[in-house]
N, C-alpha and C positions, 0 to 999 in steps of 0.2 A: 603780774599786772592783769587786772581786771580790766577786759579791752571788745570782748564777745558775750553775747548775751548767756550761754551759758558759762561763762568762767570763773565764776563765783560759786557756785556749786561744786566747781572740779578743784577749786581751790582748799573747801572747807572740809572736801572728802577727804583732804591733805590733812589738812590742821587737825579738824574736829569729827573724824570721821565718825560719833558715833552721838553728836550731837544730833535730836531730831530735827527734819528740813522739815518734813509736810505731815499735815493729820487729818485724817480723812474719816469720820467717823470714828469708830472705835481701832482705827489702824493708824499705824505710824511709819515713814519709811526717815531712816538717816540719813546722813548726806553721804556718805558712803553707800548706802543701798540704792538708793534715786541715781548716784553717780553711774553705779554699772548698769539701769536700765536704760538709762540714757543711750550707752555706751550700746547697749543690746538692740536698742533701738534705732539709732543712727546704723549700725550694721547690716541691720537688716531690710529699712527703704535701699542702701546703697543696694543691697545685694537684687534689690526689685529695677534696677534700672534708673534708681531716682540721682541725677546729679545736683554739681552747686548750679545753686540759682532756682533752682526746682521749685513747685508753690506745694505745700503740703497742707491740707484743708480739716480743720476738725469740729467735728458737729455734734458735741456732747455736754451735758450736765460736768460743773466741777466735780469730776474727779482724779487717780492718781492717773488712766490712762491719758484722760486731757492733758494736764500736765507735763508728763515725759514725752508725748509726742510735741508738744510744742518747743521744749526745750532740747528735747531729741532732734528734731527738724534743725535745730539751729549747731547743733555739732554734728551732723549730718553734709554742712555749707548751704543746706536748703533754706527755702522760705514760708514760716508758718503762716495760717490765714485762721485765727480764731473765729469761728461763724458763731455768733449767738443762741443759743439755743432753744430759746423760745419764737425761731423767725421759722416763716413757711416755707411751703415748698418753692413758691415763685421766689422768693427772696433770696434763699438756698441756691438756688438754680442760676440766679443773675451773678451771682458772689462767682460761687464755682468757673462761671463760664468767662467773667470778668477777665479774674486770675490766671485762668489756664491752668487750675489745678490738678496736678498728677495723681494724688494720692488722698482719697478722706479717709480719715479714720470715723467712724460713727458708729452706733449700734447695730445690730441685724434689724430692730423693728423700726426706728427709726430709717434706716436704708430700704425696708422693704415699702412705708409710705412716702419713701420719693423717688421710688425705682422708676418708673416717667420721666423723672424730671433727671435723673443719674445716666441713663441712655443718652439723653441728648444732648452734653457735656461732652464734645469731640476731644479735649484732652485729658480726659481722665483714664485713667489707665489700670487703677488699684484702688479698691475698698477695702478697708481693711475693720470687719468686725471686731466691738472692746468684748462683745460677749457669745456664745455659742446661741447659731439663728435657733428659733423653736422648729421651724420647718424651712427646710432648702429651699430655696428661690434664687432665681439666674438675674446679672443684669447685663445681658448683650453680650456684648466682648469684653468687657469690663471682669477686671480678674478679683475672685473674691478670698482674703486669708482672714485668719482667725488670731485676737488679739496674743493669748497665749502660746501658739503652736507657733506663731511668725517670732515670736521674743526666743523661745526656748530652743530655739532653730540656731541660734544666734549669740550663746551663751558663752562665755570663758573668748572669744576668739577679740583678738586686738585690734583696737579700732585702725579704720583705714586712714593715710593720710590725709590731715586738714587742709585745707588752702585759704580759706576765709579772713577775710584781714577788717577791719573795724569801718571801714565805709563800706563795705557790702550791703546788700540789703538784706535785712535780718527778718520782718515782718512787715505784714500789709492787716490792717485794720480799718473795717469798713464803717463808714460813720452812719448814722442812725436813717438817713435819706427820709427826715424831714420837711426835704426841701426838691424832694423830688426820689433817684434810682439810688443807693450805696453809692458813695465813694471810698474808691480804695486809699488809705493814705499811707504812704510809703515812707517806712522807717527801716531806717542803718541801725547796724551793733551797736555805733557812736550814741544815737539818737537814746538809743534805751540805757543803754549803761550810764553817758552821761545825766539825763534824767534821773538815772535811780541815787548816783551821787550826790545831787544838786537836792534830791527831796528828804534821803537819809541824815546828811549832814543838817539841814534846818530841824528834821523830827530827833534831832538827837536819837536814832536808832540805834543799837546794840545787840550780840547773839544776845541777851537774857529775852529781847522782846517776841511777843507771839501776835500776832498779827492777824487776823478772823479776813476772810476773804467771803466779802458777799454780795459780790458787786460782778457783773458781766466779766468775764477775761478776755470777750473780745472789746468792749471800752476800755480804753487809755489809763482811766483810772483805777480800772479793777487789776487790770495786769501792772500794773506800779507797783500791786501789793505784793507779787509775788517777786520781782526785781530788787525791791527795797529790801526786803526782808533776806536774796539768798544774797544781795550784794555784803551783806555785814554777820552772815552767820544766824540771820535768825529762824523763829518757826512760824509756819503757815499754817491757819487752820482754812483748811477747804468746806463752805456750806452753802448749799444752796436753801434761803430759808421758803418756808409756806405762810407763816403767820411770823408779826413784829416780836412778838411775845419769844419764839422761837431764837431768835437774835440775842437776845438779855439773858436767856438761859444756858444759851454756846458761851458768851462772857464770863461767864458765873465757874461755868463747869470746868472750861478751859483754860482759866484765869487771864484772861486775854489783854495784852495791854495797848494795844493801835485797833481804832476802829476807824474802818473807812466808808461813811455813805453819802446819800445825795440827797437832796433837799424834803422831797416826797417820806424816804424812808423816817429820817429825824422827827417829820412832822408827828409820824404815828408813835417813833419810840416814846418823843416828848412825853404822851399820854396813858404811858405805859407808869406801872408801879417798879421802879425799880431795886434787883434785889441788893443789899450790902456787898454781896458776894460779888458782885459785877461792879456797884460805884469803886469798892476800891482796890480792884488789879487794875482798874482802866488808866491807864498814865497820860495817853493824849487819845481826840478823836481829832478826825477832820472831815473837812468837805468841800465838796468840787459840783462840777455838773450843774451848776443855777444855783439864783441867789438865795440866800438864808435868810428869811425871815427874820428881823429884829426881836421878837416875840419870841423866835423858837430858840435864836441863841441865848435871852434873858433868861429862858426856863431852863436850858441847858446849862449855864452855869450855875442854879441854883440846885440843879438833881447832882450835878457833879462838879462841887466846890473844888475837889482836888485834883482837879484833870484839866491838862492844856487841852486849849480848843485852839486850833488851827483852819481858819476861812483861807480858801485857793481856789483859785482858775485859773483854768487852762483850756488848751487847746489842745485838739489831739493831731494837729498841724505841728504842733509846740509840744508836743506833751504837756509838758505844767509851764504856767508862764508867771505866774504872782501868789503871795503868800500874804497871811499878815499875821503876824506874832498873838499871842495869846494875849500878852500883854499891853498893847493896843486895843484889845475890841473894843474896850469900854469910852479910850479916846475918839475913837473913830469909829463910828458904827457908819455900818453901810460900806466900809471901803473893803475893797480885794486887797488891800497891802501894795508893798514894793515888788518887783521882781527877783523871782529866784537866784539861790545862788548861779553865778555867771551865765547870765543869761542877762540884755539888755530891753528894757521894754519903753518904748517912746509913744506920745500921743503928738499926732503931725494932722498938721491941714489939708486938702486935698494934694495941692502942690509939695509936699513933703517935708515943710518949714516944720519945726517944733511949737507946739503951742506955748500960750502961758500960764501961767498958774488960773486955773478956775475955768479955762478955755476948751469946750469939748470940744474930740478934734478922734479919729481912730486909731483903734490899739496898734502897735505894729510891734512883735518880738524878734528880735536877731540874735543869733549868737548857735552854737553847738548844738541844740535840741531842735532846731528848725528842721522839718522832715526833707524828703526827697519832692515831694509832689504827690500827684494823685496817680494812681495804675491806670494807665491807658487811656487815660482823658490828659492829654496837652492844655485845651482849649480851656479848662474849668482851672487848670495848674497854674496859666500864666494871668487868670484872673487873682488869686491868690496868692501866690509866691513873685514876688516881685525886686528887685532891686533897693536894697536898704538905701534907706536915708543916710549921705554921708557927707562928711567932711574934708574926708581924701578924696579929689575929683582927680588928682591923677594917677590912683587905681585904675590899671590899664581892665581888669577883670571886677565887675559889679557883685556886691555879693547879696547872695539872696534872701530875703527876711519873711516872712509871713504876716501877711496883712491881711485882718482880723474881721473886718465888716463892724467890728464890737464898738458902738459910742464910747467912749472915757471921759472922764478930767482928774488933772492931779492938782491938788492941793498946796499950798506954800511948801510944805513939806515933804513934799515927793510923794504924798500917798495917793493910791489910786482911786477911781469912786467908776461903778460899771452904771450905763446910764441906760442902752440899750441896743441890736443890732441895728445897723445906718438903716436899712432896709424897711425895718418896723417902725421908726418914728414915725407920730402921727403931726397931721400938718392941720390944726382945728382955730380956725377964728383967727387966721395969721397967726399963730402959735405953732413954735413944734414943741408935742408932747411927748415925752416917753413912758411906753406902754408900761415899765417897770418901777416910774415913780408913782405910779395911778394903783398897780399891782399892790405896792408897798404900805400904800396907806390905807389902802380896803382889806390887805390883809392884817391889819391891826385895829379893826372895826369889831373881828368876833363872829362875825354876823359870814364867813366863808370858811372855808377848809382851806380850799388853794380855788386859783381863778388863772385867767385869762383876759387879755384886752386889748385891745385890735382897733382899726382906725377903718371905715368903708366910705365909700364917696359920700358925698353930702349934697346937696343942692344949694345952702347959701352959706356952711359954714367951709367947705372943702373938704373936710371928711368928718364924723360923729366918731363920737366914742363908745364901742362896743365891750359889754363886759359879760362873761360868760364863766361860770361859778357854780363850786359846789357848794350846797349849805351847811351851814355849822347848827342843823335842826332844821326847822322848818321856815323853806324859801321864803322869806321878806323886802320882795324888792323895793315898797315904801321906805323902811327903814333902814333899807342900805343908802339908800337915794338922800334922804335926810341926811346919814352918817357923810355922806360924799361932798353936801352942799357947805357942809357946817368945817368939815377938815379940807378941802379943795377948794384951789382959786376957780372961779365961775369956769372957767376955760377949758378947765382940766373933768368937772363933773361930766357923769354919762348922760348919754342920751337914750342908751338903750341896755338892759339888761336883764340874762338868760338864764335860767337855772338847769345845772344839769346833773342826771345823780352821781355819775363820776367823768370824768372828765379823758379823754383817750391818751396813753404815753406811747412814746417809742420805747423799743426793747432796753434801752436807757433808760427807764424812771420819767424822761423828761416828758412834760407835757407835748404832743405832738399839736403844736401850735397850727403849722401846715394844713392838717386834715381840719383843725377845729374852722382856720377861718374860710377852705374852699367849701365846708358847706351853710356857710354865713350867706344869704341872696345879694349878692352887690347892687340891691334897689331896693335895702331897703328902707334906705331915708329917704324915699321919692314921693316928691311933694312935702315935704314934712319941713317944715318951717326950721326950727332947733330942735 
């Protein structure tokens, strides 16, 4: 039974030991081979002092050492902390310190430009270099070993015994801190494994499928790809890409049939030539992380007539919270789907009533994928984790659901439609606006790449509508203005808009909406009539 986040690995080492798990470049390990460095791995944090429960931190580029230490961590009884790789030192630093992590694993040079920031990390205990340093460097007390010489130390000897049972906590993933410091979100074995089930069984997943991994493993959905995939036997390809082009050519080569990205990346594939060799191993793509353009899923099933497209969101609260069949998009554009398999998703009113058909009202998911909360912040936990909407009120014990911030409405038919966070709706002319219907129709003007749009005080409307935007050529805010008066109700047109050459994301792809709007001046509709 598949019940721990690595047991599906340890399972296929069984079955299929010689079937390949991951591919990393021009290297390949089986599940047999990955099983015993696991195994080598887990050995030997124990043998460093590392117990269950322990936070084990890793700060590298995809590859096989990222990998086995994170799934090492977890048959170890420890607890992994994927750090994103492209975050700094302060960022690095807050994560670590967060956590109380015992152990990173990360490069020698990368270690030696946050040796600062690694001293002052009171529980960190072990660095443990993926590669041999170019030159020795000390960090304090902090004990330094070498990726190779620590595994090889540790080889042929039987693993110690496990204790770990499926509500333990397996992993902490820190979310993009758009909205301020990382939060850490606390997920169980249960949390992942059930996830991996719930998203394998809708992708129709199978060992033949190879699955391209290009997405952060410390977001939700990058690490899905690598769960899905050993939950059913299949293969991973590990790549960090540089250029979009790069992506289409790992398809090609690898024969790839799951592709996983997020709205940003599609944009750029969309506009790529793609090769034969890529449109047809591809069997399904999908996409998470913000909305998809209407525009870009129309081109996308026109490049890849024979490939299921799969629209989802989620939470990394939730892992995945809603789907919607490929076979739908065309009925329903714009909706996120139903929710996942067994997993319950309801839109309620403030007071926690169900809405009705057409009634925007917040998401709220319950059911098995709902996390633990947040690491060491209560106060920000019981803002979001809250007691489910229920019908059994003489349930002596309340259970606990994830409550989303996310606007919704559902349809006569149970389908979803995402309308935008409670938070960001604009309040303009007695109207509330959402930033993401305004988003939707400017981005099918032509005339932007991707945008932004924001609501700041107003003096007689209550707030203006701010639009902030890369060009698709050369800036025309006349003609956007035009495009906006002629397809938007008066109410919804801007008042003001900004052109900028690209636009800033979080280590997520996603636009960093946070940073865009605190440096917006909040005066600056003052005096200004509309």
């Amino acid at each position: 039974m598949t019940s721990l986040v690595h047991s599906g690995i340890q399972q296929h080492a069984t079955t299929s030991p010689q079937r390949v798990a991951v591919t990393f470049k021009n290297e390949t390990l089986t599940y047999q081979a990955l099983w015993q460095q696991l195994e080598q791995f887990a050995n030997a944090i124990k043998s460093l002092g590392c117990q269950r429960g322990d936070r084990i931190a890793v700060y590298l580029p995809k590859q096989f050492e990222t990998l086995i230490t994170l799934f090492g961590s977890s048959l170890a009884d420890c607890v992994f902390v994927p750090v994103n790789p492209v975050l700094k030192a302060k960022q690095v630093g807050h994560i670590l310190r967060d956590c109380d992590a015992k152990l990173l694993l990360t490069s020698a040079e990368r270690a030696k430009q946050l040796s600062d920031t690694l001293i002052e990390c009171p529980s960190l205990e072990h660095v443990v270099f993926s590669n041999q340093a170019k030159t020795e460097f000390e960090l304090g007390a902090i004990q330094i070993h070498h990726w190779q010489q620590l595994l090889t130390n540790h080889t042929g000897l039987p693993l110690t015994q496990q204790s770990a049972i499926d509500a333990d906590v397996a992993a902490i993933l820190y979310t993009s801190g758009s909205t301020g410091k990382p939060k850490g979100v606390v997920l169980s074995h249960r949390n992942i494994v059930a996830g991996a089930e719930s998203v394998s069984s809708y992708l129709n997943n199978t060992p033949e499928d190879k699955l391209l991994a290009v997405l952060p493993l410390s977001f939700d959905y990058g690490f899905s790809q690598l769960t899905t995939a050993f939950l059913v036997g299949a293969e991973v390809v590990l790549m960090d890409y540089l250029l979009p082009r790069d992506v289409l050519k790992a398809i090609a080569k690898h024969q790839i049939t799951g592709l996983a990205a997020v709205p940003p990346l599609w944009k750029q594939l969309v506009n790529l030539e793609w090769p034969d060799e890529a449109k047809d191993c591809l069997r399904f793509i999908t996409n998470s992380g913000g909305h998809m353009p209407s525009s870009i899923v129309s081109h996308l099933q026109s490049t890849l007539p024979n490939t299921d497209i799969y629209l989802m969101y989620g939470l990394t609260e939730a892992f995945r919270s809603t789907y919607l069949p490929p076979d739908e998009i065309g009925q329903r554009p714009g909706s996120i789907g139903k929710a996942i398999p067994n997993a319950e998703v309801m839109v309620v009113r403030p007071d926690g009533s169900e809405c009705d058909a057409e009634e925007p009202g917040e998401l709220v998911h319950r059911g098995v994928h709902v996390a633990l909360g947040y690491w060491n912040d209560p106060a920000k936990t019981a803002e979001r984790f809250k007691p489910a909407p229920s019908k059994h009120r003489a349930l002596p014990l309340q259970e606990i659901a994830v409550w989303s911030g996310d606007q919704v409405k559902r349809d006569k038919d149970g389908y979803l439609y995402f309308m935008t966070r409670q938070d960001e709706m604009i309040k303009t002319s007695g109207y509330r606006v959402s930033p993401g219907e305004v988003e939707e129709e400017i981005q099918s003007s032509g005339l932007v790449t991707d945008l932004a749009v924001f609501g700041l005080p107003h003096p007689l409307l209550g707030q203006g509508i701010v639009v902030i935007a890369e060009s698709n050529g050369e800036p025309d805010s006349q003609a956007l203005q035009r495009y906006c008066q002629k397809n938007l109700p008066n109410f919804m047109v801007p008042h003001h808009i900004e052109w900028h050459d690209s636009l800033p994301r979080n280590p997520n792809g996603k636009i960093d909406r946070n940073s865009l709007k605190n440096a917006l001046p909040q005066d600056l509709f003052e005096d200004k009539n509309s």
